[in-house]
PDB file of the backbone (N, CA, C, O) and the ligand in Angstrom, with CONECT records:
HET    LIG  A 101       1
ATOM      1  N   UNK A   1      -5.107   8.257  -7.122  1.00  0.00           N
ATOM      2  CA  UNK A   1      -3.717   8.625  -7.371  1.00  0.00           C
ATOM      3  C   UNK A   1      -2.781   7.508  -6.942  1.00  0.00           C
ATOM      4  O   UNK A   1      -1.677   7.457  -7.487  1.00  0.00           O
ATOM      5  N   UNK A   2      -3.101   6.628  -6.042  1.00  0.00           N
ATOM      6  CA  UNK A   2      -2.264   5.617  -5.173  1.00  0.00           C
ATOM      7  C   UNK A   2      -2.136   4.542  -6.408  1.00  0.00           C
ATOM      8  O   UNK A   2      -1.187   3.758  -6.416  1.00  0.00           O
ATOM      9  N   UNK A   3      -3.205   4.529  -7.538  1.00  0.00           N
ATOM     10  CA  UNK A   3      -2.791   3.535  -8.209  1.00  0.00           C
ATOM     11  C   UNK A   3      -2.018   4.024  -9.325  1.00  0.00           C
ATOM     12  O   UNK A   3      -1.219   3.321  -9.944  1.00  0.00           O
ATOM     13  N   UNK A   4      -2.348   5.666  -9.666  1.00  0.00           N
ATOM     14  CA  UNK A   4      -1.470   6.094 -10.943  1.00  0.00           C
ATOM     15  C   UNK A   4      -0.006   5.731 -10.960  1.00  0.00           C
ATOM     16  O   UNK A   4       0.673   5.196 -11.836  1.00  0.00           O
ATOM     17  N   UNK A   5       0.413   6.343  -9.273  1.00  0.00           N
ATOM     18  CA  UNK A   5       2.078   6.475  -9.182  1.00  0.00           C
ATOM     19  C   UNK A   5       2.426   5.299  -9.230  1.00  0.00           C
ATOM     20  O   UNK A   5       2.694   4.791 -10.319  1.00  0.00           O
ATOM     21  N   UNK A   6       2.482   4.780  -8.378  1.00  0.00           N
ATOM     22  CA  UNK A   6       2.939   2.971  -8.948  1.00  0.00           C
ATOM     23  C   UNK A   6       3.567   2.951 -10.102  1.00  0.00           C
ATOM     24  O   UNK A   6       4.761   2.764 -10.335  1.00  0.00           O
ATOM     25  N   UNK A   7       1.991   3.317 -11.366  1.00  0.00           N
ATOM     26  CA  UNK A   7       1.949   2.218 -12.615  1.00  0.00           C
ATOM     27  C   UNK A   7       3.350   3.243 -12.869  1.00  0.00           C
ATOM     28  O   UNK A   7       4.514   2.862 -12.986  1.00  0.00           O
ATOM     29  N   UNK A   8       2.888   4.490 -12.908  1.00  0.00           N
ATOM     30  CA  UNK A   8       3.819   5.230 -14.206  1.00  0.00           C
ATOM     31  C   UNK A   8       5.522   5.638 -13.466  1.00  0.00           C
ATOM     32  O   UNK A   8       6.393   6.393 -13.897  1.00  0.00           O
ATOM     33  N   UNK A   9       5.488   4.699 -12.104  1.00  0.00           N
ATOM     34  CA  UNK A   9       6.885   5.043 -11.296  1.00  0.00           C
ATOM     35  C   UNK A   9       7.753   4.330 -12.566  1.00  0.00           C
ATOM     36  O   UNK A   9       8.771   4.788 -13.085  1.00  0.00           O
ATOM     37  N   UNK A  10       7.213   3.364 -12.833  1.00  0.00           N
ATOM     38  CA  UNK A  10       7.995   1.794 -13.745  1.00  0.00           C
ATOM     39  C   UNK A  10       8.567   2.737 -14.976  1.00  0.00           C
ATOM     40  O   UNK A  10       9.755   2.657 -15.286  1.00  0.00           O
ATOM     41  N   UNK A  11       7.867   3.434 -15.508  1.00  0.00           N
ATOM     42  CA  UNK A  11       8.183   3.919 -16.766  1.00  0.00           C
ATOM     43  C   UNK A  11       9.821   4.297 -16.977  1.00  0.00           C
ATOM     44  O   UNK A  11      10.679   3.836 -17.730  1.00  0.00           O
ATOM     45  N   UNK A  12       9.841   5.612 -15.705  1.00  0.00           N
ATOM     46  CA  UNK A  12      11.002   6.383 -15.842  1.00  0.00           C
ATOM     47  C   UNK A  12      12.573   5.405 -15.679  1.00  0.00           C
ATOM     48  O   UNK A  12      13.498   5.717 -16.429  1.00  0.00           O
ATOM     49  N   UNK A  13      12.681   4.764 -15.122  1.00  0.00           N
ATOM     50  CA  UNK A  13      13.804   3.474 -15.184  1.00  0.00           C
ATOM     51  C   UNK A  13      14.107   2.656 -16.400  1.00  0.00           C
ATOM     52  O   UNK A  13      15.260   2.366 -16.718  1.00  0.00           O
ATOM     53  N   UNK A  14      12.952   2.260 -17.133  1.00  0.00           N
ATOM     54  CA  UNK A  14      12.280   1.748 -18.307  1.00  0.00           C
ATOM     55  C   UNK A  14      13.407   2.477 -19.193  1.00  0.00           C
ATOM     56  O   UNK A  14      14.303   1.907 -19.816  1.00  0.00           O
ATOM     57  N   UNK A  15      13.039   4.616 -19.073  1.00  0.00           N
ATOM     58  CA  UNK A  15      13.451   4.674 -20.286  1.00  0.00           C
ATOM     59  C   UNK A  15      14.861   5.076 -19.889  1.00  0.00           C
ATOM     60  O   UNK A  15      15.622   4.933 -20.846  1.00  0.00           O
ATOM     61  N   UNK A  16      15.484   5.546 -18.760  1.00  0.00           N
ATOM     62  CA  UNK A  16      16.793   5.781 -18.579  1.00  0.00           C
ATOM     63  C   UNK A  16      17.518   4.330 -18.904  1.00  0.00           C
ATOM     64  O   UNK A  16      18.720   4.429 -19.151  1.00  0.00           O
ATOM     65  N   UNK A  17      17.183   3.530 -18.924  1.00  0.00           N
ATOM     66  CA  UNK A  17      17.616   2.486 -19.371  1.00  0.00           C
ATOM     67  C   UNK A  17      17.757   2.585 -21.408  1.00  0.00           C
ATOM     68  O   UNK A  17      18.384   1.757 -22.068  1.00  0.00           O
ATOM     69  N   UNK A  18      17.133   3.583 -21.900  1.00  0.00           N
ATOM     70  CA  UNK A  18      17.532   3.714 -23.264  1.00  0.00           C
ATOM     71  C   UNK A  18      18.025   4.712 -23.669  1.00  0.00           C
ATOM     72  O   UNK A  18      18.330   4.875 -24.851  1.00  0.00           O
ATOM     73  N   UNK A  19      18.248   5.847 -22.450  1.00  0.00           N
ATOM     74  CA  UNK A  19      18.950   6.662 -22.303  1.00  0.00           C
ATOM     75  C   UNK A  19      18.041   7.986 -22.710  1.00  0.00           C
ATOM     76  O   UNK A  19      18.436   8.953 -23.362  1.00  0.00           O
ATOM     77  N   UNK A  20      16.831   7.794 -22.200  1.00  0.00           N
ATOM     78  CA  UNK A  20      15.716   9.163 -22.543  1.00  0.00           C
ATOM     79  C   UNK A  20      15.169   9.356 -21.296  1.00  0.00           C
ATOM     80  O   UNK A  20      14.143   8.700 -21.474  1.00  0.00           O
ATOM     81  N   UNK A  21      15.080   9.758 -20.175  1.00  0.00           N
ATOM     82  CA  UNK A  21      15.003   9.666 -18.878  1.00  0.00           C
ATOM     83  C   UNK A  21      14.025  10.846 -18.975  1.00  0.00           C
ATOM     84  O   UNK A  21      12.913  10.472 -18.602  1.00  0.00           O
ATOM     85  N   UNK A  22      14.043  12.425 -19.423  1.00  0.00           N
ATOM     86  CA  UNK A  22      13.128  13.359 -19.971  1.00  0.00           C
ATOM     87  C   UNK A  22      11.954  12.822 -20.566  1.00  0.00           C
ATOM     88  O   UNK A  22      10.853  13.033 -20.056  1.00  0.00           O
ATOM     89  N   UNK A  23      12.083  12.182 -21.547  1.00  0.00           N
ATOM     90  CA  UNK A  23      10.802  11.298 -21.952  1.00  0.00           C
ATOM     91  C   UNK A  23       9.759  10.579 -21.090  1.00  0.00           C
ATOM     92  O   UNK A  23       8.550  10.798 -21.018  1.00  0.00           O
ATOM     93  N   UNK A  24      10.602   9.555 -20.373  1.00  0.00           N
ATOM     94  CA  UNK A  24       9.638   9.225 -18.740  1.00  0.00           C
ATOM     95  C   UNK A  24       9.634   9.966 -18.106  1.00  0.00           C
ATOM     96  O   UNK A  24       8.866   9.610 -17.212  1.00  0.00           O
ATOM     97  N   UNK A  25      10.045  11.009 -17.863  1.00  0.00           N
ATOM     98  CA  UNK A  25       9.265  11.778 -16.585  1.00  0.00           C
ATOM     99  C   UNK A  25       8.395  12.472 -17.227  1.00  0.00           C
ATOM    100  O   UNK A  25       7.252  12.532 -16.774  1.00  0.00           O
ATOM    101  N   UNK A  26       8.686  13.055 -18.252  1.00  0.00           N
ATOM    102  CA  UNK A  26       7.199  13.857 -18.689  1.00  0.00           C
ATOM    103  C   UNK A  26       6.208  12.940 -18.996  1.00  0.00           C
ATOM    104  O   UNK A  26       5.045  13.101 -18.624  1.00  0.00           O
ATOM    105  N   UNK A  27       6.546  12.069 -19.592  1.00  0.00           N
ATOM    106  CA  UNK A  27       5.505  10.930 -19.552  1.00  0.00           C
ATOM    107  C   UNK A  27       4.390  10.004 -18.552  1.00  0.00           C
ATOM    108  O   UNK A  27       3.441   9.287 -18.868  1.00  0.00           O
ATOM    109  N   UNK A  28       4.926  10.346 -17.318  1.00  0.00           N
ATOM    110  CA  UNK A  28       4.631   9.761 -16.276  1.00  0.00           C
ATOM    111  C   UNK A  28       3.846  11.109 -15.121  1.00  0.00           C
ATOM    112  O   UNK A  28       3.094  11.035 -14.149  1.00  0.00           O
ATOM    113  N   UNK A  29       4.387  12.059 -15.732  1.00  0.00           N
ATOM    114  CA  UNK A  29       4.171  13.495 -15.249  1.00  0.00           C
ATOM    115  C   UNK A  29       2.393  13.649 -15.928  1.00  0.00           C
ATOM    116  O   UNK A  29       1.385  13.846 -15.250  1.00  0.00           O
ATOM    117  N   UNK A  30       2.489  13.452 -17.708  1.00  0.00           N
ATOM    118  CA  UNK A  30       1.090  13.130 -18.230  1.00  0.00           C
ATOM    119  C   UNK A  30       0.359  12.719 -17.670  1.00  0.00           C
ATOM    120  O   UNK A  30      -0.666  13.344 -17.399  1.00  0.00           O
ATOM    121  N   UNK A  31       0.665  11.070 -17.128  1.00  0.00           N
ATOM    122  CA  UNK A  31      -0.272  10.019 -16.585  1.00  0.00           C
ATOM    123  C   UNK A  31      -1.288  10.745 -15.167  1.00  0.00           C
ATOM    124  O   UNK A  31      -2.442  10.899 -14.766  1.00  0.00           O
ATOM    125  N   UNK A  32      -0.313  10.924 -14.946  1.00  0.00           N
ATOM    126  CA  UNK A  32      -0.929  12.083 -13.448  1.00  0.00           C
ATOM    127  C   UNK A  32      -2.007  13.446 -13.791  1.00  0.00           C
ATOM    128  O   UNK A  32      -3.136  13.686 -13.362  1.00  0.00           O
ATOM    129  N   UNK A  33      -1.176  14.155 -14.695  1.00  0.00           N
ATOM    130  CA  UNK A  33      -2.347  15.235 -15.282  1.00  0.00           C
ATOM    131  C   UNK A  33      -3.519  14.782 -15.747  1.00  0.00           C
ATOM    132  O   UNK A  33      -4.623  15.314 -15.624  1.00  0.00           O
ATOM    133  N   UNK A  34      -3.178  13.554 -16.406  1.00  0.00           N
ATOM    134  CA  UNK A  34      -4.848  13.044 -17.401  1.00  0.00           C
ATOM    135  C   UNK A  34      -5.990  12.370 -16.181  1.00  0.00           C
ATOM    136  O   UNK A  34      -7.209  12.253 -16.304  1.00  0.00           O
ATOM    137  N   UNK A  35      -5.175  12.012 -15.071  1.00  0.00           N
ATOM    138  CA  UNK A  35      -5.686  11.305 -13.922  1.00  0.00           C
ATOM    139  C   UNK A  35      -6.891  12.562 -12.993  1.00  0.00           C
ATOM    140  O   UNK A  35      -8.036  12.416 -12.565  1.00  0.00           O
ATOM    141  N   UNK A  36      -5.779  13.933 -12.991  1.00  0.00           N
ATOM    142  CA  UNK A  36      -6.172  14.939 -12.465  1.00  0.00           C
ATOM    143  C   UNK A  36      -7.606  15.329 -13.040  1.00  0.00           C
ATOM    144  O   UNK A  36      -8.644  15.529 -12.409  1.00  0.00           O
ATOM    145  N   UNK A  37      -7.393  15.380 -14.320  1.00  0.00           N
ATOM    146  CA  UNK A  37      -8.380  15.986 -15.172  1.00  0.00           C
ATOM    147  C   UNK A  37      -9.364  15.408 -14.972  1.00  0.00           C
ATOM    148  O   UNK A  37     -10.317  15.763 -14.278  1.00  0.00           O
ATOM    149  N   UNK A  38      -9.245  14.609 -15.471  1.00  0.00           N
ATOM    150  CA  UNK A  38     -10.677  13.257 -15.285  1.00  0.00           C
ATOM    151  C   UNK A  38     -11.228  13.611 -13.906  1.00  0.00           C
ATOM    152  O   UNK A  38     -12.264  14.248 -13.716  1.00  0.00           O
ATOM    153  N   UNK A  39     -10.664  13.274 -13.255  1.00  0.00           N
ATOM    154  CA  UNK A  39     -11.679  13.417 -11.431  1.00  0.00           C
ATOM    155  C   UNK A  39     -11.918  14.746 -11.714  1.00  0.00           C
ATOM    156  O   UNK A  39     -13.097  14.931 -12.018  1.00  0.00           O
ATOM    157  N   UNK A  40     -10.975  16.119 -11.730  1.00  0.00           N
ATOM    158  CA  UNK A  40     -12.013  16.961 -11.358  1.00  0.00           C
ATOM    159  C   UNK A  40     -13.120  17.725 -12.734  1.00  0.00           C
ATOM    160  O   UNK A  40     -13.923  18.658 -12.692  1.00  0.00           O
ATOM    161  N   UNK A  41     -12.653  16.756 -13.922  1.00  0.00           N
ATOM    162  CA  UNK A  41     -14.303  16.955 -14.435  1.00  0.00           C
ATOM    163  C   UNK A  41     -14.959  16.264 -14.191  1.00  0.00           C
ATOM    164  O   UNK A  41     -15.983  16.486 -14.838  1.00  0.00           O
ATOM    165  N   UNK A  42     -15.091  15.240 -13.443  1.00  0.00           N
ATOM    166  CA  UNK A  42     -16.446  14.574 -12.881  1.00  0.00           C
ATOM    167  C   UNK A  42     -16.514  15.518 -12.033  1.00  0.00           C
ATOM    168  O   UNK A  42     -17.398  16.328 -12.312  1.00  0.00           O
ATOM    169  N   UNK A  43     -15.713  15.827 -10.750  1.00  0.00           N
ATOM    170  CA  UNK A  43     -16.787  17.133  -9.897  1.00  0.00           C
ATOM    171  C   UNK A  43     -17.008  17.973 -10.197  1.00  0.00           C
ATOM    172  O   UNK A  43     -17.686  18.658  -9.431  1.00  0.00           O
ATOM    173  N   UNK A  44     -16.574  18.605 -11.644  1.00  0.00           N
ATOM    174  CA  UNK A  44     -17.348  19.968 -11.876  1.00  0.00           C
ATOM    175  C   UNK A  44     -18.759  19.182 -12.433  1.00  0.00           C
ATOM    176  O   UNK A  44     -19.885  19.566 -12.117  1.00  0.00           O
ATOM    177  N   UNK A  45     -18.591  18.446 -12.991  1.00  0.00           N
ATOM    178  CA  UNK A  45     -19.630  18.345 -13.635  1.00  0.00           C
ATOM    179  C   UNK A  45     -20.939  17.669 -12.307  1.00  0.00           C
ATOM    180  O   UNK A  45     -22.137  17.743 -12.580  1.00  0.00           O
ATOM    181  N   UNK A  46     -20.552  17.171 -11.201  1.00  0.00           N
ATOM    182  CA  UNK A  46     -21.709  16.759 -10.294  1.00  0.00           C
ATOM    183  C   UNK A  46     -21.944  18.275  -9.616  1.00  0.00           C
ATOM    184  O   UNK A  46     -23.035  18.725  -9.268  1.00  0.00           O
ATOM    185  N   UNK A  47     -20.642  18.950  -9.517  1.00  0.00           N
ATOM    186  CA  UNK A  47     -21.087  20.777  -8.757  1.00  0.00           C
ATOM    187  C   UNK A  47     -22.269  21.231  -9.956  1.00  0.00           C
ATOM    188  O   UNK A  47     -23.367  21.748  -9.749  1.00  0.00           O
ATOM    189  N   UNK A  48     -21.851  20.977 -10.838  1.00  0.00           N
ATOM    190  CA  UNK A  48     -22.998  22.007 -11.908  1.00  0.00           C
ATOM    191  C   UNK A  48     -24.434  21.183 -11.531  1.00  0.00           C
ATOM    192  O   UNK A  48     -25.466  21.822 -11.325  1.00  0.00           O
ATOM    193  N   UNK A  49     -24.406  20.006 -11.474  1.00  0.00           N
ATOM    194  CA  UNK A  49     -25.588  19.495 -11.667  1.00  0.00           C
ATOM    195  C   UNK A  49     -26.498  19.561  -9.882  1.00  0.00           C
ATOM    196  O   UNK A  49     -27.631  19.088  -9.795  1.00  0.00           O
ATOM    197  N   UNK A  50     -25.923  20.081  -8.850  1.00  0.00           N
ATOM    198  CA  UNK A  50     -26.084  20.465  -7.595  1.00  0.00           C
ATOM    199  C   UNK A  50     -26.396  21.741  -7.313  1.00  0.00           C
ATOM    200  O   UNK A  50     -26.995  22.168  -6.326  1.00  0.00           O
ATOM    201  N   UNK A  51     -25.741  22.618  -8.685  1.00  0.00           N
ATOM    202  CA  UNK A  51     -25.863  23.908  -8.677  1.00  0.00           C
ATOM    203  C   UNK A  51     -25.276  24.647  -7.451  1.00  0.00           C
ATOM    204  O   UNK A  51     -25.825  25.525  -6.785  1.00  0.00           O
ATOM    205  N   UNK A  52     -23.781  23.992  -7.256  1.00  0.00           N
ATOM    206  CA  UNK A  52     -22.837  24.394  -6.294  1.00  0.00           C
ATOM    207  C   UNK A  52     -22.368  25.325  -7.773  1.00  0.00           C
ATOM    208  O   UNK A  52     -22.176  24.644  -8.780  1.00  0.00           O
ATOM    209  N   UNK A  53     -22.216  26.643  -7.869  1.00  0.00           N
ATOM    210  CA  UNK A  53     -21.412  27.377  -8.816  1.00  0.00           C
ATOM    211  C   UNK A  53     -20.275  27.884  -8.009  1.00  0.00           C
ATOM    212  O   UNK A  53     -19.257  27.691  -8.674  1.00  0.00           O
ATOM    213  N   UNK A  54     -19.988  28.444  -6.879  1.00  0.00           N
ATOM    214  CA  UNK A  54     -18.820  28.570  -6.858  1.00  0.00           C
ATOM    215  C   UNK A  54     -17.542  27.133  -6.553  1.00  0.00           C
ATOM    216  O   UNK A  54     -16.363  27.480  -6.631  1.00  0.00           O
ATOM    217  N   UNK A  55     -17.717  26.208  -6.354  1.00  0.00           N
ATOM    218  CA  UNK A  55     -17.304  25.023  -6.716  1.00  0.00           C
ATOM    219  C   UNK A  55     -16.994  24.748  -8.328  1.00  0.00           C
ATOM    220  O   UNK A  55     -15.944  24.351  -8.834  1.00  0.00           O
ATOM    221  N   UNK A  56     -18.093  25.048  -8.884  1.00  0.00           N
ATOM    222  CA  UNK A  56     -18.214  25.007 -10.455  1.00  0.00           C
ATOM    223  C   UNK A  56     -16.250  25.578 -10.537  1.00  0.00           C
ATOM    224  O   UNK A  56     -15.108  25.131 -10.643  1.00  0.00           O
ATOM    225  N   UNK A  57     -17.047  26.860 -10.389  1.00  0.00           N
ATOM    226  CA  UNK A  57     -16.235  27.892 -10.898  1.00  0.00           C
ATOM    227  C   UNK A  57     -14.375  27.244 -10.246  1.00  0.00           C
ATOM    228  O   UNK A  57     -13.511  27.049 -11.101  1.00  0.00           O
ATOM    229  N   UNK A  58     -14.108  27.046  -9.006  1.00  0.00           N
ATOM    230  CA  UNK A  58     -12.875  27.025  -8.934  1.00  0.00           C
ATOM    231  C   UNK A  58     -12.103  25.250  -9.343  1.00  0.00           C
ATOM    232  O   UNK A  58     -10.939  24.926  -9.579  1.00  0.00           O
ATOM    233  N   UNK A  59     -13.376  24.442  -9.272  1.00  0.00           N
ATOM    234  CA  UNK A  59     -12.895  23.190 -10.327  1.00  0.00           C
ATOM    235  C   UNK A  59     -12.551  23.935 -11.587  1.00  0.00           C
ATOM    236  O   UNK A  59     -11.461  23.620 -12.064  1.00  0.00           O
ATOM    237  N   UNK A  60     -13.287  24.921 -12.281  1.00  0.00           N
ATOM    238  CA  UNK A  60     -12.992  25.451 -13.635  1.00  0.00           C
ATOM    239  C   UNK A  60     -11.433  25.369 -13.586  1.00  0.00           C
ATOM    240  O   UNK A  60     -10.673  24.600 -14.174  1.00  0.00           O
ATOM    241  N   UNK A  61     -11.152  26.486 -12.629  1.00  0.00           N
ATOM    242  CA  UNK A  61     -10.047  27.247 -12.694  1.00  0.00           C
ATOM    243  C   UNK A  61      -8.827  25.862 -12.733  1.00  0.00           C
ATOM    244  O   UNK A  61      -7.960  25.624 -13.574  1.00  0.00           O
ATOM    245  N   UNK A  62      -9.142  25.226 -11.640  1.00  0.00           N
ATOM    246  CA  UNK A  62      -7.836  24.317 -11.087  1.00  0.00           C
ATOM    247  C   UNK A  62      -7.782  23.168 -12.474  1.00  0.00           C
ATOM    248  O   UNK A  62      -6.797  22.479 -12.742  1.00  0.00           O
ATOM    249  N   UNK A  63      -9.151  23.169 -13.281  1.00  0.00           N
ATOM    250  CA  UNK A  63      -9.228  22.084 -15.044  1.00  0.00           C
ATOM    251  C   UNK A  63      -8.608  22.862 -15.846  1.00  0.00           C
ATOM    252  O   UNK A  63      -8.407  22.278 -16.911  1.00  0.00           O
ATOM    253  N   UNK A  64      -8.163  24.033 -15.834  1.00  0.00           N
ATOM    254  CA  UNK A  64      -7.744  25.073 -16.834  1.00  0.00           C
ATOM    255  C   UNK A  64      -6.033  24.820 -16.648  1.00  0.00           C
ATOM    256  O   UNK A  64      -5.160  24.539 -17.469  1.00  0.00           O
ATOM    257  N   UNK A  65      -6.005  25.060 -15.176  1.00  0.00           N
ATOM    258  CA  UNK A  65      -4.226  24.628 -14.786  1.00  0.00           C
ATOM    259  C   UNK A  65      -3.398  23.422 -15.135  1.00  0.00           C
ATOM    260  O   UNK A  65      -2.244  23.328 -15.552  1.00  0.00           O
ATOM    261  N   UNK A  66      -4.882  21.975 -14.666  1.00  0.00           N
ATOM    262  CA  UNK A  66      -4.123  20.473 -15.021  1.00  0.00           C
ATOM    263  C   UNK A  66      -3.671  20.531 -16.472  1.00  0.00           C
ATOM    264  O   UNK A  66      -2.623  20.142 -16.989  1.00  0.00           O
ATOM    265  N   UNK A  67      -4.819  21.163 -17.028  1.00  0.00           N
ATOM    266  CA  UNK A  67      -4.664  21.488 -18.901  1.00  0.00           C
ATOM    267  C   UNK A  67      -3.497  21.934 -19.432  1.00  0.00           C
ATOM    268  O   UNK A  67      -2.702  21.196 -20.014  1.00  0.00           O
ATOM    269  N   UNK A  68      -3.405  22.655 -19.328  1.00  0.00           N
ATOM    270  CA  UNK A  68      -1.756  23.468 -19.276  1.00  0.00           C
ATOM    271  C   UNK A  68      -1.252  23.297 -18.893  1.00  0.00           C
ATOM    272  O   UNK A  68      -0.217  23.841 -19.277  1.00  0.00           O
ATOM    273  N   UNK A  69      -1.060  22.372 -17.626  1.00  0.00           N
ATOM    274  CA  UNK A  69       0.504  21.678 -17.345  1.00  0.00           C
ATOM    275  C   UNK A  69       0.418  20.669 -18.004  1.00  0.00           C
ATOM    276  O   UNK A  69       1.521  20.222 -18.318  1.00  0.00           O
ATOM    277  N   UNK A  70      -0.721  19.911 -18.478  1.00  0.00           N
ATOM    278  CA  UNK A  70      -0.393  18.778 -19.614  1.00  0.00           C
ATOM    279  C   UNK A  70       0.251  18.694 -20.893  1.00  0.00           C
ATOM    280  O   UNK A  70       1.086  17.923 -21.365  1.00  0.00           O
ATOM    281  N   UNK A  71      -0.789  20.389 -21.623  1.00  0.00           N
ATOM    282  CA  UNK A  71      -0.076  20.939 -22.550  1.00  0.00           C
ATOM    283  C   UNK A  71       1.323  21.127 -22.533  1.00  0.00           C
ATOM    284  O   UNK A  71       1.940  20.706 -23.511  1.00  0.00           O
ATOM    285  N   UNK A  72       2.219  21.911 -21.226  1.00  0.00           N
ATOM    286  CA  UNK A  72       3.624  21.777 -21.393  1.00  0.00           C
ATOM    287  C   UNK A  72       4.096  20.812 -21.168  1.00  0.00           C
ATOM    288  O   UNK A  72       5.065  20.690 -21.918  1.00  0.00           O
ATOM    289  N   UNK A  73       3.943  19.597 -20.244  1.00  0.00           N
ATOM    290  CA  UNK A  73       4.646  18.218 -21.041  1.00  0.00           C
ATOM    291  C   UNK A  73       4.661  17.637 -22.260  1.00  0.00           C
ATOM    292  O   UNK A  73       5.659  17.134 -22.776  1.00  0.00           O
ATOM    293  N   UNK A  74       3.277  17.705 -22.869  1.00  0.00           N
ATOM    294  CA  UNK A  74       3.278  17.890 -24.451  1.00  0.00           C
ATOM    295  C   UNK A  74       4.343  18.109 -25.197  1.00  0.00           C
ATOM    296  O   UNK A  74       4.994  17.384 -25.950  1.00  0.00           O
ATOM    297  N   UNK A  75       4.443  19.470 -24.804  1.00  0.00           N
ATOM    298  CA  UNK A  75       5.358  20.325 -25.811  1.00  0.00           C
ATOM    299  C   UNK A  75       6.870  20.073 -25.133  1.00  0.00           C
ATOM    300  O   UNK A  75       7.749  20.587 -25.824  1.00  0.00           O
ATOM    301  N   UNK A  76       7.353  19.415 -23.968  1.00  0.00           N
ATOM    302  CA  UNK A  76       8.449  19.071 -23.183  1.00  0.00           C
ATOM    303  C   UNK A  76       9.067  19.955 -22.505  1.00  0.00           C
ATOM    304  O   UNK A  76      10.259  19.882 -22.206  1.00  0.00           O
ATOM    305  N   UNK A  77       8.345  20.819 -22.222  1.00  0.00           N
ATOM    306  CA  UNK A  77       8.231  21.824 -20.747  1.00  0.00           C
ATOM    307  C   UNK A  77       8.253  20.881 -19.322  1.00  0.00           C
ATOM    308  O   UNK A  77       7.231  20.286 -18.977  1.00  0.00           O
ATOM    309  N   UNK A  78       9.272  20.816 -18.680  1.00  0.00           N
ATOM    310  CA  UNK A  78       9.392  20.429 -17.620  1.00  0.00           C
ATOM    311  C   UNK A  78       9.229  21.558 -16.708  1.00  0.00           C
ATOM    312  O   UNK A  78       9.224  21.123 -15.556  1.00  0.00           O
ATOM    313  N   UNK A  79       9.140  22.382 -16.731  1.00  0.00           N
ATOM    314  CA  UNK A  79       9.690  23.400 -15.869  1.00  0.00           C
ATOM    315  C   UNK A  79       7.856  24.069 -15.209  1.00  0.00           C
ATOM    316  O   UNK A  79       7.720  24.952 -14.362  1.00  0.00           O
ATOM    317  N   UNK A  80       6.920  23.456 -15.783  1.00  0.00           N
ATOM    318  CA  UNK A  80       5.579  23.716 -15.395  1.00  0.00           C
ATOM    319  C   UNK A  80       5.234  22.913 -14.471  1.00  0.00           C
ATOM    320  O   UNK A  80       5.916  21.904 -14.297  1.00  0.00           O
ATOM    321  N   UNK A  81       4.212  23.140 -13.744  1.00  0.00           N
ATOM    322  CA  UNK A  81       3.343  21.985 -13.034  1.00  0.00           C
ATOM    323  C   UNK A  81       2.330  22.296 -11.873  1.00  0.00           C
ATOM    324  O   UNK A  81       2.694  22.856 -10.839  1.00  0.00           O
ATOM    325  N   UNK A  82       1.338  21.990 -12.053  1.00  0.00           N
ATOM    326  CA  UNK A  82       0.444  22.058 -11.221  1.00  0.00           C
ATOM    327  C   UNK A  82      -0.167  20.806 -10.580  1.00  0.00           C
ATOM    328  O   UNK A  82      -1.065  20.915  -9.745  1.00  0.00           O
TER     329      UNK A  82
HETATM  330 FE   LIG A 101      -1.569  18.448 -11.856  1.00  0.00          FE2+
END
């Protein structure tokens, strides 16, 4: 995460500078969700293969949440977030 925020801090200045400031933050808000996702499907996927299932199961839950808060930046829902 120490290297996501950094990159995607740059963005939001970037675009208030063209006068879309909503655009970078959800944008930068993405960078973080897709970051989220990724790591914890690698640990669901090393819990499954350990046959840790309740691990399984609440990586499920918390991959289901990053998902859908990605989805509402998508769609330009600020008002979500996990
Ligand atoms: Fe998240």
């Amino acid at each position: 995460m120490r290297y996501v925020v950094p990159f995607v801090a740059q963005w939001p200045g970037t675009l208030i500078a063209v006068n879309t400031p909503d655009a970078g933050l959800l944008a930068a808000a993405q960078a973080v969700e897709h970051y989220e996702i990724s790591r914890y499907g690698t640990l669901k996927t090393w819990a499954e293969k350990l046959g840790m299932q309740q691990a399984v199961m609440l990586l499920d839950q918390t991959l289901t949440e990053e998902k859908n808060t990605n989805e509402a930046a998508s769609r330009g829902d600020s008002r979500s977030g996990s």
